[in-house]
C-alpha positions as a printed NumPy array, in Angstrom:
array([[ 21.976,  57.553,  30.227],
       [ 24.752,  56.361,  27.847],
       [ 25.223,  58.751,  24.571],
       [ 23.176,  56.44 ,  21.669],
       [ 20.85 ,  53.993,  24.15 ],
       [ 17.541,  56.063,  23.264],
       [ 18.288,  55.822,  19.371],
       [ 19.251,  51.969,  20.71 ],
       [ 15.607,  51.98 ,  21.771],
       [ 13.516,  53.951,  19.404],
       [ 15.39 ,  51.672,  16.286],
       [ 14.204,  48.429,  18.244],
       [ 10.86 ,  49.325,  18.44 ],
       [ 10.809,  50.492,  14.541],
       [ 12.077,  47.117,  13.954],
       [  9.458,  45.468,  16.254],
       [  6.627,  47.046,  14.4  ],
       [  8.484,  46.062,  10.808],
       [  8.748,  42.296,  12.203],
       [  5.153,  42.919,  13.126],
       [  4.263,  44.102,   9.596],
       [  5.925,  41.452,   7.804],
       [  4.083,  38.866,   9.857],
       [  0.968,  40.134,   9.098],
       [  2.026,  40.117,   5.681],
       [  3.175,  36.524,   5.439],
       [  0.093,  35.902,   7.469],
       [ -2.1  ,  37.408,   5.036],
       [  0.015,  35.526,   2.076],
       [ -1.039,  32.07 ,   2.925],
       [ -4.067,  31.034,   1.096],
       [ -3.545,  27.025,   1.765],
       [ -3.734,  27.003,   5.393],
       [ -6.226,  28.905,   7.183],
       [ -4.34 ,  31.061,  10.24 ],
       [ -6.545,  33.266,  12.841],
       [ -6.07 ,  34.295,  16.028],
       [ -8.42 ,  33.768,  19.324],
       [ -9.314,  35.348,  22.82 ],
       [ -8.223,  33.15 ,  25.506],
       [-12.404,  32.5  ,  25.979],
       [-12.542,  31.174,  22.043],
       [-14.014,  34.296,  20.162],
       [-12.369,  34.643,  16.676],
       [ -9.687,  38.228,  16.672],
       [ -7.998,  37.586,  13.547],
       [ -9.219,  36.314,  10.113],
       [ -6.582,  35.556,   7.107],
       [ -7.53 ,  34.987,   2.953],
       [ -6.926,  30.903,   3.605],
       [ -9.424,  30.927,   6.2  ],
       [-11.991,  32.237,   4.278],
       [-10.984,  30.349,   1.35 ],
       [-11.023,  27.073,   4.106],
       [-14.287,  28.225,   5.7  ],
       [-16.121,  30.054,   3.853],
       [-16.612,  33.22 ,   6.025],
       [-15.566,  36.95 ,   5.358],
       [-13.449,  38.935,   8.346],
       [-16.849,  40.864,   8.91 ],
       [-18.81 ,  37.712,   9.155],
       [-16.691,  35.886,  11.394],
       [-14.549,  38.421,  13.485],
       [-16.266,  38.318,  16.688],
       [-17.964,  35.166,  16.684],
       [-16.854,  31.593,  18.841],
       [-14.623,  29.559,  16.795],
       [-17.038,  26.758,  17.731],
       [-19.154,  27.303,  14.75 ],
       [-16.594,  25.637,  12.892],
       [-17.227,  22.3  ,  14.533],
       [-20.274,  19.697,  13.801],
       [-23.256,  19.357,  16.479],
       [-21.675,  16.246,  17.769],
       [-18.283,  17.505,  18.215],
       [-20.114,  20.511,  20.465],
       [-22.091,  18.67 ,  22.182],
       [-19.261,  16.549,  23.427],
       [-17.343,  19.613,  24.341],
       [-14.521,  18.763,  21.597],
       [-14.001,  23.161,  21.261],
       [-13.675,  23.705,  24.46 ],
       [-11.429,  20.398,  25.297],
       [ -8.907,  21.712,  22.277],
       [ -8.435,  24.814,  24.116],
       [ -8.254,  23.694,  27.708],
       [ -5.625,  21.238,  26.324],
       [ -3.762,  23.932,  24.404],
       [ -3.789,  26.119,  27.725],
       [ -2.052,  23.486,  30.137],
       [  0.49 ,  21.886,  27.499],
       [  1.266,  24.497,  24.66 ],
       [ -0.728,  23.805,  22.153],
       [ -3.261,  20.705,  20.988],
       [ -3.673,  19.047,  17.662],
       [ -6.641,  17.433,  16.183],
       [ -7.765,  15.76 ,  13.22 ],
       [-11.902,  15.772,  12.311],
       [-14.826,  16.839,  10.416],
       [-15.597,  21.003,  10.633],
       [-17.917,  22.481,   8.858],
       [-17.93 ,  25.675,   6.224],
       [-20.06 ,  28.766,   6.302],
       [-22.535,  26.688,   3.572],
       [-23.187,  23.587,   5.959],
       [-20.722,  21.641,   4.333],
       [-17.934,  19.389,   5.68 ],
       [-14.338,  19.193,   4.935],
       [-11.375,  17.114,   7.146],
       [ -8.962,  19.227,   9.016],
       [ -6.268,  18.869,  10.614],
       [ -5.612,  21.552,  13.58 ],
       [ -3.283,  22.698,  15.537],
       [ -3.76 ,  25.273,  18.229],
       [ -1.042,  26.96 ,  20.018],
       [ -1.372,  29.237,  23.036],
       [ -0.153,  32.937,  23.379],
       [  1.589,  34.027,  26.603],
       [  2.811,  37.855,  27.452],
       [  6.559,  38.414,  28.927],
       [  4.928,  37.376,  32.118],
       [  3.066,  34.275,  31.051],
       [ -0.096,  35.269,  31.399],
       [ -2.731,  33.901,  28.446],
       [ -3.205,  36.057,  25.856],
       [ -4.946,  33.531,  23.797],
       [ -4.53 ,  31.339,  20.823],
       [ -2.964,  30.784,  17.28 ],
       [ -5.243,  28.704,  15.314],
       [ -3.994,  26.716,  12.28 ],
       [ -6.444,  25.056,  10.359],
       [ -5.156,  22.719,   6.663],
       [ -7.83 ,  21.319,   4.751],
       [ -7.192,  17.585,   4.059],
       [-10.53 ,  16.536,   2.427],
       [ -8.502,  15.507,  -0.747],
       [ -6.345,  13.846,   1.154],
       [ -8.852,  11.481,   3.091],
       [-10.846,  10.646,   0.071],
       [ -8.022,   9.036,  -1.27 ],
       [ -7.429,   7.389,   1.463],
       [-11.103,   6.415,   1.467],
       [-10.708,   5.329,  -1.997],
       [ -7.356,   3.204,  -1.134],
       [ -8.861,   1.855,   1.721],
       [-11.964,   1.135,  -0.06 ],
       [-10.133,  -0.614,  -3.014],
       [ -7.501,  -2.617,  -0.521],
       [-10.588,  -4.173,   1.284],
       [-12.825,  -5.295,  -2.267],
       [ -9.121,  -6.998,  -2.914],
       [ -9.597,  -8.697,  -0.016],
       [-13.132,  -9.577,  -0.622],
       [-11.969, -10.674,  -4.11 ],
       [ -9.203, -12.702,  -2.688],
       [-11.889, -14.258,   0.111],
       [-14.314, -15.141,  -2.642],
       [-11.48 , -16.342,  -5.363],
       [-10.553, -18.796,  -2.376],
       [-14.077, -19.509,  -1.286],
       [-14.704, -20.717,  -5.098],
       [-11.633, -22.986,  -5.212],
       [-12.76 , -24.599,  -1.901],
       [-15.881, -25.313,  -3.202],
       [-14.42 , -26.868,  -6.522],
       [-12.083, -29.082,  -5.676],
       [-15.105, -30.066,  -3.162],
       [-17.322, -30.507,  -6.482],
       [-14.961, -32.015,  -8.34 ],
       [-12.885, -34.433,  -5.337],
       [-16.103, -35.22 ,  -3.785],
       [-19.071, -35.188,  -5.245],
       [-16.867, -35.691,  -8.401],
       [-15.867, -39.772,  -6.558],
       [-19.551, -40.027,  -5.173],
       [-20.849, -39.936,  -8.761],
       [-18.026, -41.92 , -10.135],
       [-19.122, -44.175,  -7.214],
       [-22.856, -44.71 ,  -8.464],
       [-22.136, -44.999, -12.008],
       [-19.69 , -48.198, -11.028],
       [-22.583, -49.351,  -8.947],
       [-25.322, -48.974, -11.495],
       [-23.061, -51.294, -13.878],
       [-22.689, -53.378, -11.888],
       [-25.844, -54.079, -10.787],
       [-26.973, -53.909, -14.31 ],
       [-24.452, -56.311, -14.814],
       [-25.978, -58.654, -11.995],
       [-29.677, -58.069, -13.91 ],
       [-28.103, -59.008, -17.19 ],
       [-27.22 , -62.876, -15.325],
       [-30.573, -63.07 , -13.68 ],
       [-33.645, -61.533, -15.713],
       [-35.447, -63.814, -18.561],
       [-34.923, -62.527, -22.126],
       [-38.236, -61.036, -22.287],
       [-37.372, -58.862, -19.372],
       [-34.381, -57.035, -20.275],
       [-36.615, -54.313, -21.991],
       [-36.608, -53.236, -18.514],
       [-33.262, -52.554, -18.2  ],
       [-33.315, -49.471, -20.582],
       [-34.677, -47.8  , -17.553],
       [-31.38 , -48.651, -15.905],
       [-29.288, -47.061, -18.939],
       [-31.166, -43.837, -19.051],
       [-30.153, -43.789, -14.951],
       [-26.884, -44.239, -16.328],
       [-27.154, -41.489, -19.05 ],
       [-28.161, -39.019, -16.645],
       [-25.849, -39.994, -14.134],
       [-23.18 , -38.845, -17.254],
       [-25.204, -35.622, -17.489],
       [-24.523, -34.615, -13.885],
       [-20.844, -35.786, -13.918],
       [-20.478, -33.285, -16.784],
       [-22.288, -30.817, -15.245],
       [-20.293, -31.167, -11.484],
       [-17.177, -30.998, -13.609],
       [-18.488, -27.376, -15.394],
       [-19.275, -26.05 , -12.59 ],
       [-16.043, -27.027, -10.796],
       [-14.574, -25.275, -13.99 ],
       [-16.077, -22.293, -13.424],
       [-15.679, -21.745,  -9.868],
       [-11.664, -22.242, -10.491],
       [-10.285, -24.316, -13.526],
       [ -7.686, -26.423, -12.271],
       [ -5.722, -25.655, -15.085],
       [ -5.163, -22.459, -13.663],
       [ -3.276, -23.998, -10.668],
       [ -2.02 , -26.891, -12.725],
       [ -0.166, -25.388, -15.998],
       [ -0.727, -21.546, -15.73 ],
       [ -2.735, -18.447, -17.206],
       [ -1.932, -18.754, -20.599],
       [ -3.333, -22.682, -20.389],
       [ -6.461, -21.772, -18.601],
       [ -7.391, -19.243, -21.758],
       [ -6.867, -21.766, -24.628],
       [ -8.832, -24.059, -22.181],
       [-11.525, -21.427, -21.76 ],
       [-11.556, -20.181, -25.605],
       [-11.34 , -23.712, -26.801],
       [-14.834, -24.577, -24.649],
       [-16.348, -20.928, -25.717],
       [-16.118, -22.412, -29.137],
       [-17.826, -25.606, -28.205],
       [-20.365, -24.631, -26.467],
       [-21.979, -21.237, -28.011],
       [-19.917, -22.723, -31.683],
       [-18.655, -19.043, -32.392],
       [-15.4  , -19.502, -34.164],
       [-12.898, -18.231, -31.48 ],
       [ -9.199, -18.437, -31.38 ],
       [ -6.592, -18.115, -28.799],
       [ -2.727, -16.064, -28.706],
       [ -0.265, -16.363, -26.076],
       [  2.886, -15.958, -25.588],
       [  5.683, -18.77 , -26.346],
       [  7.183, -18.238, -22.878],
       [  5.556, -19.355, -19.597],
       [  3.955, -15.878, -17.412],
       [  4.843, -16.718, -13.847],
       [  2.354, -14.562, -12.454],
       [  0.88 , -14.   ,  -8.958],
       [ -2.274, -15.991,  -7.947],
       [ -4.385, -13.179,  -7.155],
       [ -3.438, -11.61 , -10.946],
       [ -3.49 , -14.848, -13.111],
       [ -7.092, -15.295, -11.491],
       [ -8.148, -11.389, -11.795],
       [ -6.559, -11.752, -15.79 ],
       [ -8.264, -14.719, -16.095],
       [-11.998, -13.439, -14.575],
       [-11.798, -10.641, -17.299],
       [-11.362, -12.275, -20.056],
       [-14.724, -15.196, -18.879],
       [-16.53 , -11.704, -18.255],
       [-15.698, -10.79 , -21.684],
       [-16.517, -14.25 , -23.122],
       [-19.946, -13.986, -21.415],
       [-20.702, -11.176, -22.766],
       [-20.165, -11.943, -26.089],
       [-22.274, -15.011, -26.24 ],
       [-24.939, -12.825, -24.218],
       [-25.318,  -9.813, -26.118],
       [-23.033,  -9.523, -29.539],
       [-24.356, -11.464, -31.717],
       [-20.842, -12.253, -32.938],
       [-19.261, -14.673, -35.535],
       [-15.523, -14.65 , -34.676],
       [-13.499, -13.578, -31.066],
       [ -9.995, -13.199, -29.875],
       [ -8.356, -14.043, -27.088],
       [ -4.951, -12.366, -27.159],
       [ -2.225, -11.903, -24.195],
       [  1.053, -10.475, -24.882],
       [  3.87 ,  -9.121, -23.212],
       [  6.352,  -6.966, -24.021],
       [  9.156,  -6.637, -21.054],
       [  7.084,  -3.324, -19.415],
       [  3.526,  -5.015, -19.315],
       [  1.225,  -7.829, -19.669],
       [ -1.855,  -7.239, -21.882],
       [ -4.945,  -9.232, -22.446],
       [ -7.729,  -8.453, -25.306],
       [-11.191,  -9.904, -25.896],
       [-12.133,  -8.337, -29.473],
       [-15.213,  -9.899, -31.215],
       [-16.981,  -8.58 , -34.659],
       [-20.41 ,  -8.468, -33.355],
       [-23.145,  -5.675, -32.836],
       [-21.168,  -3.34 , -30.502],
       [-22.727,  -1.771, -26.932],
       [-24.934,   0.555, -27.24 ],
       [-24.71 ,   4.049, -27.11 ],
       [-26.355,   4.278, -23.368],
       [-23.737,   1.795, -21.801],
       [-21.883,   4.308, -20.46 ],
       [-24.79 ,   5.17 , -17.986],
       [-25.32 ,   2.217, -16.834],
       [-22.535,   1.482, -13.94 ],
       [-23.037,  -2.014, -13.629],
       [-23.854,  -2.766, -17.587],
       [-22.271,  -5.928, -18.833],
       [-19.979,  -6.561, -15.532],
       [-17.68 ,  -3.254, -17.053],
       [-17.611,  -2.339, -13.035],
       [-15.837,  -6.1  , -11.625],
       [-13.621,  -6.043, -14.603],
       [-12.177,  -2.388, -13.731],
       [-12.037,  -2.992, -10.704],
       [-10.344,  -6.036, -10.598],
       [ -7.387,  -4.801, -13.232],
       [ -7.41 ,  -1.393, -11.032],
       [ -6.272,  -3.999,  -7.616],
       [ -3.06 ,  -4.829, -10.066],
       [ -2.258,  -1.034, -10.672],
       [ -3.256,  -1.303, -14.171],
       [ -6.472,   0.287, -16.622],
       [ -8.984,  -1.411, -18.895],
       [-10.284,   0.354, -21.906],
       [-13.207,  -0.604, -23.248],
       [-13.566,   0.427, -27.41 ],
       [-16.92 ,  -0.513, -29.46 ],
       [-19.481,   1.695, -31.588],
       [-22.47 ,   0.088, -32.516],
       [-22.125,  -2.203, -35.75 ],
       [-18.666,  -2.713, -35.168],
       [-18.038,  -5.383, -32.317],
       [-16.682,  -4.697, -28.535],
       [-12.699,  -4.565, -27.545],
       [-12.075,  -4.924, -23.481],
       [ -8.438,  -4.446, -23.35 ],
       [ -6.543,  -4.668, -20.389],
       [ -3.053,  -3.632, -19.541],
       [ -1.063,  -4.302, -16.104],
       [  2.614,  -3.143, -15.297],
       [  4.369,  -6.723, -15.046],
       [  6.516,  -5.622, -12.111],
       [  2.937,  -5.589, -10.748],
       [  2.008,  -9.286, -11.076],
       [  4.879, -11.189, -11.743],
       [  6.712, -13.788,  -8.907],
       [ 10.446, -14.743,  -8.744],
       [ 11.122, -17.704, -10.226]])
């Protein structure tokens, strides 16, 4: 044997076990990602700090036990444990993404990866088992997915309403248009025929004619409501002097309007949300403050658009807060959170309500 191959030797295998130490080490380091080894049948060998921060199970507790504890009654009744392994057997390793459950009963989302451990020869010694909880992760997901689709519905319904308004207004709007022409002129026709002492009668035929007025009015508030057309027609800042200017009219609180000299070109899906927010706000003050003046404000200032409804009445009250779906605070969140921006609501009892909204404008606004 060649002078220096057994110190050759001996100083490999002191480095093997050093390599070995430092893995366990780095192994026992990780606290985000839960790392344990198996037998090739499944039974848990190894247990590190992040799997029993991920799992909820102490080395003495879990050491010993099949790693298909970790997986929900459905996913072990369909086999899913032992289709991961058989998988990571034949091709290397197997990946997975799915509910597994903790120690307490509780779920979190993982995402696994299992590798399989061959000797020099190939033969299975059994698995590496990687485990990263990604709960946080999917909730927000959840959350963006769930916010992305009640845009949609919002969108669906924004578009549903102005389908039905220009309906109201194009069609039902000419019908009654229609059959107040036709009642003149037949009371026209009764004016040329009917004695003298029978054109008491035709009062009947005026008070048709009165109410026909009524419903016109009516079809064209409703049509208004659904979608104002001067939304589509002349713009945001149009369609809230329009709305504060009939707030004024109709409930005769003293309300005034401020927007800016320059035209918004928004998108359609934030002029309308903008828009909804500050008739939710309206509403609410002729429903519940009690108020004697309101403002309407929108402003800009390069960096964002923002829109205020302030009024002097009675305030909310101090149990608002508890209520989720008190005073429509939920739709108007929700619709400024679909344009990446907040609303803050500010009132104390006695001293009115303030729904303030404020939107990035590189959020909402088109290219001319």
């Amino acid at each position: 044997m060649p002078h220096g191959s057994h110190d050759w030797r001996g100083s490999r295998n002191l480095s093997d076990i050093e390599i070995d130490h430092r893995y366990r080490l780095l192994i026992e380091a990780v606290h985000d990602y839960a790392i344990f080894m198996l037998d090739p049948s499944g039974i848990v060998m190894s247990w590190n700090p992040g799997a029993q921060r991920a799992k909820g199970y102490t080395p003495d507790e879990i050491v010993g036990q099949h790693f298909s504890v970790f997986y929900t009654d459905d996913d072990i009744a369909a086999g899913k444990p032992a289709t991961l392994l058989a998988d990571a057997a034949a091709r290397g390793r197997s990946e997975d993404e799915g509910w597994r459950v903790r120690k307490d009963g509780s779920r979190f989302w993982a995402h696994v990866v299992i590798t399989a451990v061959h000797d020099e020869n190939g033969k299975l010694l059994g698995f590496a088992k990687i485990t990263r909880d990604l709960t946080e992760r999917r909730r927000l997901e959840e959350l963006e997915h769930a916010v992305a689709t009640s845009a949609s519905v919002q969108q669906a319904r924004e578009n549903e309403q102005k389908r039905i308004a220009r309906e109201l207004h194009d069609d039902l709007g000419q019908q009654i248009t229609a059959l107040k022409m036709a009642l003149a002129l037949h009371e026209t026709e009764l004016l040329q025929h009917v004695r003298k002492e029978g054109l008491g009668l035709l009062q009947s035929v005026q008070e048709i004619g009165g109410q026909i007025d009524a419903m016109a009015a009516s079809v064209r508030r409703i049509a208004a409501d659904l979608r104002p057309p001067v939304l589509d027609d002349l713009g945001l800042e149009a369609a809230l002097e329009w709305m504060t200017d009939g707030f004024m009219h109709r409930y005769g609180i003293a309300a005034r309007c401020q927007v800016p000299d320059g035209e918004l070109r928004l998108s359609d899906i934030a002029a309308i949300s903008l828009y909804r927010v500050a008739q939710e706000a309206l509403t609410n003050v002729a429903r519940h403050a009690q108020a004697n003046a309101v403002l309407v404000a929108l402003s800009t200032d390069g960096q964002y658009c923002r829109l205020q409804v302030k009024d002097d009445g009675v305030g909310l009250p101090e149990d608002c807060s508890s209520r989720r779906d008190a005073f429509g605070l939920v739709g108007m969140r929700e619709r400024i959170l679909q344009l990446g921006g907040v609303l803050l609501i500010d009132s104390k009892p006695g001293t009115g309500v303030t729904v303030a909204a404020q939107v990035p404008l590189a959020r909402i606004v088109v290219a001319a």
